[in-house]
C-alpha positions as CSV (number, residue, x, y, z in Angstrom):
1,X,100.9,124.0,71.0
2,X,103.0,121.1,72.4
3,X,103.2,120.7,76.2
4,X,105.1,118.2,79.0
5,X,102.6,115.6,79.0
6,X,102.1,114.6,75.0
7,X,102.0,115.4,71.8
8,X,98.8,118.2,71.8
9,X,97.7,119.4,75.0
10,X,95.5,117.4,77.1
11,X,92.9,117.6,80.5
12,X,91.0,115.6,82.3
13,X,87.5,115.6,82.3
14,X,86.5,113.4,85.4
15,X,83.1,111.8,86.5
16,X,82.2,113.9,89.4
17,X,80.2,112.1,92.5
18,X,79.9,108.9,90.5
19,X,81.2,106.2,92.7
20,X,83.1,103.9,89.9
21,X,82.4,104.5,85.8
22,X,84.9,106.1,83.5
23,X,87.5,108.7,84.1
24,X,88.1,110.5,80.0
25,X,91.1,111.9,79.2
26,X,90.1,114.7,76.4
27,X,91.9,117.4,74.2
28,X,91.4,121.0,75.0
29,X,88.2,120.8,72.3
30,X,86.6,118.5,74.4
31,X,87.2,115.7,72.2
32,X,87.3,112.3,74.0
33,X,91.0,111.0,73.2
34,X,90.9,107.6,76.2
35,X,88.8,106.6,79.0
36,X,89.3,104.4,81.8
37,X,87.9,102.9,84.4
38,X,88.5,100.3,87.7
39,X,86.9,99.0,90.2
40,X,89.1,99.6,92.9
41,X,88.8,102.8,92.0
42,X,85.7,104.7,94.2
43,X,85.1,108.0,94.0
44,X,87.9,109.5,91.4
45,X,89.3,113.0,93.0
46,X,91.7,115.2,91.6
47,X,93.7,114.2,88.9
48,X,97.7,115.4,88.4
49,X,100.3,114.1,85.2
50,X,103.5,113.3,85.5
51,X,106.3,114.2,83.6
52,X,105.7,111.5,80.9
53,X,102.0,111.7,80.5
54,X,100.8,109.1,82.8
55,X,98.1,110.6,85.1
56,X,97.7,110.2,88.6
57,X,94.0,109.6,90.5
58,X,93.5,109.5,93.5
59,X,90.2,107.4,94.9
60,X,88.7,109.3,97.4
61,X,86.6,106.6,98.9
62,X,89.3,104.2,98.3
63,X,91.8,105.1,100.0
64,X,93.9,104.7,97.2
65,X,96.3,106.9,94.5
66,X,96.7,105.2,90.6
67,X,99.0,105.4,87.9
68,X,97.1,105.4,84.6
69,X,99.2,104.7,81.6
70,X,99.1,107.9,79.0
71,X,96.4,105.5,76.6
72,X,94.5,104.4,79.5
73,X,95.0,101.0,79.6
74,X,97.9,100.3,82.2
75,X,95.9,101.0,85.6
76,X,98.4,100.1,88.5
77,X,97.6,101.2,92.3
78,X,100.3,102.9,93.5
79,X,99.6,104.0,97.3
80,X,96.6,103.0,99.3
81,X,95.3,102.7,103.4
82,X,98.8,100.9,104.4
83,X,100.6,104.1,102.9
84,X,98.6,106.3,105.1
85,X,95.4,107.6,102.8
86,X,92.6,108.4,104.1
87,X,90.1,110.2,102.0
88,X,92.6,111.7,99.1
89,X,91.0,114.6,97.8
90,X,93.7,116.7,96.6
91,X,96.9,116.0,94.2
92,X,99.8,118.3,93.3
93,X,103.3,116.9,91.5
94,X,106.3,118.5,91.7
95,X,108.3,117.4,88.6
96,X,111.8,118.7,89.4
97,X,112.0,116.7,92.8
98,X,109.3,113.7,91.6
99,X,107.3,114.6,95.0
100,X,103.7,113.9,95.5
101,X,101.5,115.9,97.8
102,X,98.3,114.2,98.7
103,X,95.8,116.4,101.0
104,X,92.9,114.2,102.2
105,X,89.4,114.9,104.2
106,X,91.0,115.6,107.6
107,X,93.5,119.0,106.4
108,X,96.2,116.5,106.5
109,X,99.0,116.4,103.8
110,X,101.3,113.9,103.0
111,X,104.0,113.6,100.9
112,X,105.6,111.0,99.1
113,X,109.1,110.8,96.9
114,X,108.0,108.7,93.9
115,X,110.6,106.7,91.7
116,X,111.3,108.0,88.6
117,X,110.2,106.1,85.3
């Protein structure tokens, strides 16, 4: 079955409470496909896709939201403190209007319009 964000279906399978170390992007059989990994990364949270397979991560300890290329290699921080994170825990993507709504530690949301491409 093909879906919006590559060729087979994919997930995330993140490293839960680990302060840096991989993130692994998998097929639905659990089967590794990429990893990744940065050190301005801390704490990886929730994880969302764009439209084109890239994922999103935010860093909950961070203070910081990445763009991970869809073979995890291309790591490039997109938002961070100065953008008004603090403690990202929660992503959600809305593809049709390329919004990003980032809920952090303190029930606050933000939202920010991302370029396209």
């Amino acid at each position: 079955m093909k879906s919006q964000i590559g060729e087979e279906e994919h997930h995330c399978n993140k490293s839960c409470g680990v302060k840096t170390g991989p993130t692994h992007r998998c097929h639905w059989d659990g089967k590794i496909v990429a990893k990744f990994s940065d050190d301005g990364l801390k704490y990886p949270g929730n994880i969302v896709f764009d439209g084109e397979g890239r994922m999103l991560v935010c860093g909950y300890m961070s203070n910081s939201l990445h763009l991970v290329s869809q073979d995890c290699v291309g790591i490039e921080q997109l938002l961070g403190k100065a953008d008004g994170l603090d403690k990202p825990a929660t992503l959600g993507y809305d593809r049709t209007t390329n919004r990003l709504y980032v809920g952090m530690k303190a029930n606050e949301l933000k939202v920010f319009q991302l370029s396209s491409g």
